[in-house]
C-alpha positions in Angstrom: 5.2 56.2 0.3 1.4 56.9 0.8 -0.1 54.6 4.2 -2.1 52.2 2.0 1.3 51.5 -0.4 3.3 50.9 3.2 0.6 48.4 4.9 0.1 46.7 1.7 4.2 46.3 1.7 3.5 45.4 5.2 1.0 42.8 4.4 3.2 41.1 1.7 6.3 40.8 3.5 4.5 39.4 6.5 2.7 36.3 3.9 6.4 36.1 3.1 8.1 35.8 6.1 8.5 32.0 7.8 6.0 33.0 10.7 3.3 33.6 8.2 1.1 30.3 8.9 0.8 29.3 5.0 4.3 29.5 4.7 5.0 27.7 7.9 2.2 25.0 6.4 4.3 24.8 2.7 8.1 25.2 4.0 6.9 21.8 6.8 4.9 20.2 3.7 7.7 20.4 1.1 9.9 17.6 2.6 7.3 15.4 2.8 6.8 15.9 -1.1 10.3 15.3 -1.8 10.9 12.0 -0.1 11.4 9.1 -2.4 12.1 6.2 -1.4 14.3 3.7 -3.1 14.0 0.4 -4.2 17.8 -0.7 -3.8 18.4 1.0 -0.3 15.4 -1.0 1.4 16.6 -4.0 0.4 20.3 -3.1 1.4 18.8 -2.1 5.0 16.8 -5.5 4.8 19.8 -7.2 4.3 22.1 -5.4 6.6 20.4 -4.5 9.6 20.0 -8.2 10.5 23.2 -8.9 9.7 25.2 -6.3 11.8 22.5 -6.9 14.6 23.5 -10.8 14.6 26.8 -9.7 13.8 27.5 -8.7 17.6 25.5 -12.2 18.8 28.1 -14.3 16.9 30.9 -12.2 18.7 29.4 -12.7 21.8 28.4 -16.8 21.5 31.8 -17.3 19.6 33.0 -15.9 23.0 31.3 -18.2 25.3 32.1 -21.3 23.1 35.7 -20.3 23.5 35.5 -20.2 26.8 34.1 -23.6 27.3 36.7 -24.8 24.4 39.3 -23.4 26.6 38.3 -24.6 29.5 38.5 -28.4 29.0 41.4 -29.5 28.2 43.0 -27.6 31.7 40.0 -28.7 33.6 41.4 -32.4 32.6 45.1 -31.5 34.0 43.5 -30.0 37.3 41.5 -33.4 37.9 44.8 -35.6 37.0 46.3 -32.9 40.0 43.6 -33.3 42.5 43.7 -37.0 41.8 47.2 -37.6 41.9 47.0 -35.6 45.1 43.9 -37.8 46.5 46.2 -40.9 46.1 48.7 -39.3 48.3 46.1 -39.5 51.5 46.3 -41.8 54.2 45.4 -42.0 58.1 48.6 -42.8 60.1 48.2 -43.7 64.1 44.5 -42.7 64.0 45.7 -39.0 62.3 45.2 -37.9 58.4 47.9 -36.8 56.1 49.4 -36.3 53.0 53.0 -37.2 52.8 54.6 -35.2 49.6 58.3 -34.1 49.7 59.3 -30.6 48.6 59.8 -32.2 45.0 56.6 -33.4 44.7 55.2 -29.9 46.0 57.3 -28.3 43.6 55.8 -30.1 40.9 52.3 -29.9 42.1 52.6 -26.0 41.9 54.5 -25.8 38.8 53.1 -23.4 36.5 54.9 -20.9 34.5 51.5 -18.4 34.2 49.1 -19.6 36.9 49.2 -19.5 40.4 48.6 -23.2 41.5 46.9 -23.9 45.2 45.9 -26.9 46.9 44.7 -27.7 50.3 43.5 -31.3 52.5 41.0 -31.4 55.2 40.4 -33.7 57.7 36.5 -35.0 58.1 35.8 -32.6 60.7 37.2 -30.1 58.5 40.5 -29.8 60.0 43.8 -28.7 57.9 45.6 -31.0 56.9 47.6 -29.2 54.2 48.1 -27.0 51.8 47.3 -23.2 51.7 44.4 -22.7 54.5 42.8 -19.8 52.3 41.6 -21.9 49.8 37.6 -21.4 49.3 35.7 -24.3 50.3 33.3 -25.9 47.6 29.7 -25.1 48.1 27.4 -26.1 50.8 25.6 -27.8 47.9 27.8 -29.6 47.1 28.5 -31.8 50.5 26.4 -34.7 48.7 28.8 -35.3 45.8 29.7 -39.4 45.6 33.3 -39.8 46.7 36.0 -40.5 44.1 34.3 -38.0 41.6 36.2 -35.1 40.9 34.0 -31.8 40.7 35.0 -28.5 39.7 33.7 -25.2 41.4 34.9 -21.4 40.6 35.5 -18.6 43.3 37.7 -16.0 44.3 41.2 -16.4 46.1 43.1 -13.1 47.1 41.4 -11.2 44.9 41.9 -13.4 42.0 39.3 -15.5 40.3 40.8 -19.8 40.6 39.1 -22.7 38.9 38.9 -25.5 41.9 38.5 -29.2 41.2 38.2 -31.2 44.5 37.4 -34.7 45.4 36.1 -36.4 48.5 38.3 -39.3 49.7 36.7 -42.3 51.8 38.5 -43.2 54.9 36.8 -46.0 55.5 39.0 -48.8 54.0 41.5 -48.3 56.6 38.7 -49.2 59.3 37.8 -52.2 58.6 36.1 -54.4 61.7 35.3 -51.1 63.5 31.8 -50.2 64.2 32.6 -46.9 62.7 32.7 -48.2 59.4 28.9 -47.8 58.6 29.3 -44.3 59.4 30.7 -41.5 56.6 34.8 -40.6 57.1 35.5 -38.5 53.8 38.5 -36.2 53.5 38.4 -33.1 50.9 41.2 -32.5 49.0 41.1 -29.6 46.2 43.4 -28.0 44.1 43.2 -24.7 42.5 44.5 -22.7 39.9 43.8 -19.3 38.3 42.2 -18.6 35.2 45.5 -16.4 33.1 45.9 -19.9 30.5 42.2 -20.1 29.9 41.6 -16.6 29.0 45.2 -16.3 27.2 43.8 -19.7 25.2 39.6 -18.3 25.0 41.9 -14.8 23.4 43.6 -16.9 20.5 40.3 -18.6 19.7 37.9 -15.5 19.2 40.5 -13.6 17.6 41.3 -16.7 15.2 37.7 -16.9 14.4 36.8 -13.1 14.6 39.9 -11.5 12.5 38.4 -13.7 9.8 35.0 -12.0 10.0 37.0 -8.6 9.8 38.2 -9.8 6.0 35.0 -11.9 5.4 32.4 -8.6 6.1 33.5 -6.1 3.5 33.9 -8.9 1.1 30.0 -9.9 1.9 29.0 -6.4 1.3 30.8 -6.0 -1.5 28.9 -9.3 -3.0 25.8 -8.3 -1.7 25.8 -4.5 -3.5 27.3 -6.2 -6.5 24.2 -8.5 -6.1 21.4 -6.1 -6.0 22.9 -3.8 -8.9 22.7 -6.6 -11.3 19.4 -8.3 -9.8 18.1 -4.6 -10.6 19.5 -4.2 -13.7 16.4 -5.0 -15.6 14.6 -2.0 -13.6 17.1 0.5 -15.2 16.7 -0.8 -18.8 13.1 -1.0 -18.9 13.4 2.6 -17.6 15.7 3.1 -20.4 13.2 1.9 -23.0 10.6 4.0 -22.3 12.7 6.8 -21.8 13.7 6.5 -25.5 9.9 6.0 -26.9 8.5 9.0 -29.0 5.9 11.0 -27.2 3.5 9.9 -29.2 4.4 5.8 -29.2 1.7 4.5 -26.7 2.3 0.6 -27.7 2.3 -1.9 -25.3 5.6 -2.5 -23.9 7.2 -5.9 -24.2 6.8 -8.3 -20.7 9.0 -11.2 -22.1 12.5 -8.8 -21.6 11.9 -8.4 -17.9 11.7 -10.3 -14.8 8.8 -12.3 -13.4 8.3 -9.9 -10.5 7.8 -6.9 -13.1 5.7 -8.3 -15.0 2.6 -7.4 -12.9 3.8 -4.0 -13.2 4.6 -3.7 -16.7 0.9 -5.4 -17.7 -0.7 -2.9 -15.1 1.3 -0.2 -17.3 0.1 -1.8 -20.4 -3.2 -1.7 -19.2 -2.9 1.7 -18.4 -1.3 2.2 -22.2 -4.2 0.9 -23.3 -6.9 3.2 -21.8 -4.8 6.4 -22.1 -4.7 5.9 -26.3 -8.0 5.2 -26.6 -8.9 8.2 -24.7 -6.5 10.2 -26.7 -8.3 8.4 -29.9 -11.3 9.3 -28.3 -10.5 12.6 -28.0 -9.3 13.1 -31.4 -12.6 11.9 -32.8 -14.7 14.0 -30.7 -12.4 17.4 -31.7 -12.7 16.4 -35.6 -16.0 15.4 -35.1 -16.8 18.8 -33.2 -15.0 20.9 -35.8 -16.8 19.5 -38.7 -20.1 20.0 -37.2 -19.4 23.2 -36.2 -18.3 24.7 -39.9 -22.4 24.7 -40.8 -23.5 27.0 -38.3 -20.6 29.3 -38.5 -20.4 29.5 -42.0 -24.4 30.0 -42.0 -23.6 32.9 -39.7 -21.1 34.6 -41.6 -23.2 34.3 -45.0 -26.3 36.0 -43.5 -24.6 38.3 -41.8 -22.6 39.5 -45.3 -25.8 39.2 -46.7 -27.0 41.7 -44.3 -24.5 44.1 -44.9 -25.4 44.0 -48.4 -29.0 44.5 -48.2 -30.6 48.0 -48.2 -34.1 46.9 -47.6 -34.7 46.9 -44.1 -37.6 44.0 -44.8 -34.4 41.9 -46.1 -32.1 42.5 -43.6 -34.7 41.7 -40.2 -35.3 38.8 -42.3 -31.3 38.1 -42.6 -30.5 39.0 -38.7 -33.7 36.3 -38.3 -31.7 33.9 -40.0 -28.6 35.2 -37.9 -30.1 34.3 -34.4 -31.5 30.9 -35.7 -27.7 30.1 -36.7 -26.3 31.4 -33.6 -29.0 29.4 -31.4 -28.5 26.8 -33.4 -24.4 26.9 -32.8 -25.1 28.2 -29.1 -27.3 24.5 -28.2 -24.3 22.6 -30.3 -21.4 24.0 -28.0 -23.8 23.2 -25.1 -23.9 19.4 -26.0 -20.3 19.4 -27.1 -19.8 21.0 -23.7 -21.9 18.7 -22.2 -20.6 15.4 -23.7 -17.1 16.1 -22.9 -18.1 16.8 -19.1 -20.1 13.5 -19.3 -17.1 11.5 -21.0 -14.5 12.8 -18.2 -17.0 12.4 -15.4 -15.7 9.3 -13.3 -17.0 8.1 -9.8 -13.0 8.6 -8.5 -13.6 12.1 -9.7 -17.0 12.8 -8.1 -18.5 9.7 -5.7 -21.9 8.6 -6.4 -24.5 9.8 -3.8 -28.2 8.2 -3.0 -30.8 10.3 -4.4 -34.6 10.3 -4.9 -35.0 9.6 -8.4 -38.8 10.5 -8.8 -37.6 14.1 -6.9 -35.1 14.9 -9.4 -36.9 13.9 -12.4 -39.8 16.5 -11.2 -37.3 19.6 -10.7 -36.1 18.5 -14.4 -39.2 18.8 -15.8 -40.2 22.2 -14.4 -37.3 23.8 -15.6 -38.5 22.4 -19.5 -42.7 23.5 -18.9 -41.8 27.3 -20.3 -40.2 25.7 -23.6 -43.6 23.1 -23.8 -45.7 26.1 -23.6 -43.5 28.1 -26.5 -43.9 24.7 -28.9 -47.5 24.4 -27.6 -46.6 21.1 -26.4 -48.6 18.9 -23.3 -45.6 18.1 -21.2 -46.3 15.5 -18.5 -45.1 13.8 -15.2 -45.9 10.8 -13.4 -44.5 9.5 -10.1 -45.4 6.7 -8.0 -46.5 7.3 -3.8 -43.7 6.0 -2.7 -39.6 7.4 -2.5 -37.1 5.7 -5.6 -33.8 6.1 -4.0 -31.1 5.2 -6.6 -27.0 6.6 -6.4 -25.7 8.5 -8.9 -24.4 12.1 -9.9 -27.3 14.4 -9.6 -25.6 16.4 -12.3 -25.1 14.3 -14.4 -28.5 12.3 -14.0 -30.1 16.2 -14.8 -27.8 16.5 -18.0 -29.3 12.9 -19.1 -33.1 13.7 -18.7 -32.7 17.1 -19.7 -31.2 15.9 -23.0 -34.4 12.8 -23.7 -36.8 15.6 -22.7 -35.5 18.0 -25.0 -35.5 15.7 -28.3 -38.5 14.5 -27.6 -39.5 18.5 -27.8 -38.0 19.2 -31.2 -39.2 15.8 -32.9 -42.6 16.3 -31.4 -45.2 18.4 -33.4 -47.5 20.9 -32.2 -50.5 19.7 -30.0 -48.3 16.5 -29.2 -48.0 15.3 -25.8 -44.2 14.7 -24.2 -44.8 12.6 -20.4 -42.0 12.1 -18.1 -42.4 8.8 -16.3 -40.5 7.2 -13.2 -41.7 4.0 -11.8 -39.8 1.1 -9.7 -39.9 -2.9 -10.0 -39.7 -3.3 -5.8 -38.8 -7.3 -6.6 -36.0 -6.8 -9.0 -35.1 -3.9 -7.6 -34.7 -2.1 -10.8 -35.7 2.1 -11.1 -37.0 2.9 -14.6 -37.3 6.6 -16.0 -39.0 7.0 -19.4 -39.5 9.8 -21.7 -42.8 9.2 -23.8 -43.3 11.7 -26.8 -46.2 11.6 -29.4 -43.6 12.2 -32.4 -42.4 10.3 -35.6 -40.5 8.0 -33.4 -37.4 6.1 -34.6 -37.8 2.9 -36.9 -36.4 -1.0 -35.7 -33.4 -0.3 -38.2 -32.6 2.9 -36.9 -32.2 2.2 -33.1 -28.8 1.3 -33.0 -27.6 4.3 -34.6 -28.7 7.0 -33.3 -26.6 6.5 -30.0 -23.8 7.4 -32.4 -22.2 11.1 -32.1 -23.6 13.6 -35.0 -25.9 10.7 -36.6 -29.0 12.2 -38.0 -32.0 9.7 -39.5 -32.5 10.3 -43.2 -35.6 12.8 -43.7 -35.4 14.5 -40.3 -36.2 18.1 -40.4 -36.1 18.6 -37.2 -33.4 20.7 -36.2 -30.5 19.1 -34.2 -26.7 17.9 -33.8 -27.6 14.4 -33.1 -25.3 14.5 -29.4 -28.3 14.4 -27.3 -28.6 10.2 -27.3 -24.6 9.9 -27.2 -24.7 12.2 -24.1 -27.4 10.0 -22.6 -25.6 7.1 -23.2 -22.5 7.9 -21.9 -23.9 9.1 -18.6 -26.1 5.7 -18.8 -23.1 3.8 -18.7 -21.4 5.6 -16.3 -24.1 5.0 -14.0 -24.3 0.9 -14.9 -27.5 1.5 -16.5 -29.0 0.5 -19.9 -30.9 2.3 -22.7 -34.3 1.2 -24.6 -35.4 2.7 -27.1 -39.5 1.4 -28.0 -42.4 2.6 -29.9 -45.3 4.9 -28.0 -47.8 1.9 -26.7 -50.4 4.7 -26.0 -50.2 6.2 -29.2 -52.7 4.8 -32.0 -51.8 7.4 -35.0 -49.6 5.3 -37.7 -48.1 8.5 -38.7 -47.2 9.5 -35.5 -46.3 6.3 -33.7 -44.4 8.0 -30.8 -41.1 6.9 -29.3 -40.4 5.7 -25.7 -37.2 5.8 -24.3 -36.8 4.3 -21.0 -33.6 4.0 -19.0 -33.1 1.4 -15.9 -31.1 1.5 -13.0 -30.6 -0.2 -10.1 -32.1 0.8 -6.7 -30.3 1.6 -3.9 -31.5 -1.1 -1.3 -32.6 0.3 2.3 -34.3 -1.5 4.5 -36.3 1.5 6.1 -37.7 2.0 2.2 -38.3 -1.8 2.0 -40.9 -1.7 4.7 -42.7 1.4 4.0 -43.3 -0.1 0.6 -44.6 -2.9 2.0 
């Protein structure tokens, strides 16, 4: 292997490899082209995301309900306890207590799950009774109005107890002392722990959860079940036009499909619409194009036969003169074919329209047409006004369009004519005009709406021609929201040669900077 075979195998396996930068660029570009999104999944995730996020709320709310379920009706047994209890305190010989036999103990702590507590205090806080370890109720909570029971929770040898207490009034058995204005309240609480209510708060979340277990699938289920069959119209429209010919471009039928479709399949329509009669379009202009072009091709191959017949050499230069006529002649008609079908495809999506200065254009046009004046001994002209015509458009395009009025007015104008290229501006309106004044035949009333129509000739013409060069103009015209108008010469006075003015009108770009200077 020679050294240039091996770097250029070098070079090719290095574009190849995944460090190469352009294939680094396509490999991380070509996921990105393949991700479709679908229809049916973002609704399921609409759907199912909120659900299994509020899922876990409900758990935890059905949780705290449960708890507060559970909590009242042994909350209503603790306060019958510390009530009960409450009854049992008395002062005896100037001393508190609490008189209850073992039984009555017994039964005060009788619980087959909990751990039950109690405890009394004297109003100086002294013990009474009961188990000395119990918490006392918040500082808080010293205010309390006697009699009413309260409930408090804390934490009793390591275990976490619901307490209810009550504060008893002394007082009554006082009565004609001078303390008896003054506050005598005993505490008395009972406690228990909490083994029931969490056992009880248990049963309820898993009688209300264990349904949601069952309930969930099922809701799924429904729900994909749902959104196949709300989305069923979506597979059989694609169905339908799956099964059209290639060639069927009919509108497709709205009433068969839901209301939200409809939008879509009218937008489709729509584009139905457009797409046939560009393809009609098209058709016409390829029929059209073949038909014109049979003259000059058949013209071609007769003179050319004819010159291979001839033996004179007078007869044949006069045969190959015919030949380049014909092939000029077929070379201008694939330009305006050429040039038509650019114009017809030329969108502003494709291309954006700039601001340009008309009257700057129009002169560059017109130089590159003096040398075929000169040829036809024909006065070509240009007039401009002293101030910049800013308009937006496709330069291009705008050339093709004057190009074409300049050079018909050139073949319809006879020698020692005049042709004047003209662009003016109506400031108020704000409207730019560009005319095209020749000295020729010009075009009668009747005749004016025709000749914007591909390959139409006027009757008695002999000037030589395809008649494109007004459909190309109007096409462009229209493109650029502009109008056509075709008039008679008002500067020419011969009735045989009454001279045609074509003027075309635009609208001007507005600027405020060009506003001023005008003014």
């Amino acid at each position: 292997m020679s050294d240039a075979q091996r770097l250029d195998a070098n070079a090719r396996a290095a574009s190849d490899s995944p460090s190469h930068p352009d294939h680094a660029e396509s490999v991380a570009t070509e996921p990105e082209e393949r991700i479709q999104r679908s229809l049916f999944g973002e609704i399921l995730d609409w759907m199912l995301v909120p659900l299994l996020l509020l899922w876990p709320m409900s758990i935890a709310i059905t949780y705290l309900v449960a708890k507060s379920i559970a909590n009242h009706p042994f909350d209503r047994a603790l306060d019958d306890r510390v009530t009960v209890l409450a009854q049992q305190v008395k002062e005896v010989n100037g001393k508190l207590a609490a008189p209850l036999s073992s039984s009555a103990r017994d039964i005060l702590r009788a619980d087959d799950v909990d751990n039950v507590y109690f405890q009394v205090l004297g109003p100086r806080g002294e013990y009474v009774d009961g188990d000395r370890d119990l918490p006392s109720p918040p500082a808080e909570d010293d205010k309390v109005p006697t009699g009413s029971v309260q409930f408090h929770n804390n934490t009793m040898r390591g275990t976490e107890v619901r307490v209810a207490y009550v504060y008893v009034d002394l007082r009554r058995n006082r009565m004609g002392r001078a303390a008896l204005k003054e506050p005598y309240l005993a505490l008395v609480q009972v406690g228990e722990t909490l083994d029931k209510r969490a056992h009880l708060a248990n049963e309820i979340i898993k009688g209300v959860i264990l349904p949601q277990f069952i309930i969930l699938p099922i809701a799924l289920a429904l729900v994909w079940f749902a959104l196949s069959r709300g989305l069923s119209p979506l597979a059989e429209l694609q169905q339908r036009i799956r099964a059209r010919r290639p060639d069927d471009l009919s509108p497709i039928e709205s009433g068969q499909v839901p209301e939200e479709i409809s939008p879509l399949v009218r937008s489709l329509n729509d584009m139905l619409e457009r797409l046939s009669q560009s393809i009609e379009m098209q058709k016409r202009f390829i029929a059209d194009a073949a038909h014109q072009m049979k003259t000059p091709l058949a013209g071609m191959r007769m003179q050319s036969e004819l010159a291979m017949r001839e033996t004179s050499q007078a007869e044949i230069r006069r045969s190959l003169e015919q030949l380049s006529k014909s092939s000029e002649s077929a070379t201008r008609l694939v330009n305006q074919l050429l040039a038509l079908a650019r114009a017809e495809n030329q969108t502003p999506e494709a291309k954006p329209f700039v601001p340009l200065e008309l009257s700057e254009l129009a002169r560059k046009v017109v130089q590159d047409w003096v040398q075929p004046s000169f040829t036809r001994r024909i006065d070509l002209g240009f007039e401009q006004p002293g101030h910049p015509i800013m308009v937006r458009g496709n330069p291009v395009m705008l050339r093709e369009l004057l190009s074409n009025l300049i050079d018909n007015a050139l073949h319809y104008t006879p020698e020692g004519g005049s042709v004047t290229v003209r662009v003016r501006a109506d400031v108020v309106d704000g409207f730019a005009f560009l005319e095209v004044e020749d000295t020729g035949p010009g075009i009668p009333a009747a005749e004016r709406g025709h000749v914007f129509e591909r390959f139409y000739r006027i009757l008695g013409s002999n000037a030589e021609g395809s008649g494109l060069g007004l459909s190309i103009v109007r096409e462009i015209a229209q493109q650029h929201d502009a109008s056509v108008e075709i008039l008679n010469n008002p500067h020419s006075h011969d009735p045989k040669f009454p001279g045609c003015l074509v003027r075309v009108c635009m609208h001007m770009e507005q600027r405020p900077e060009f506003i001023e200077d005008i003014g």
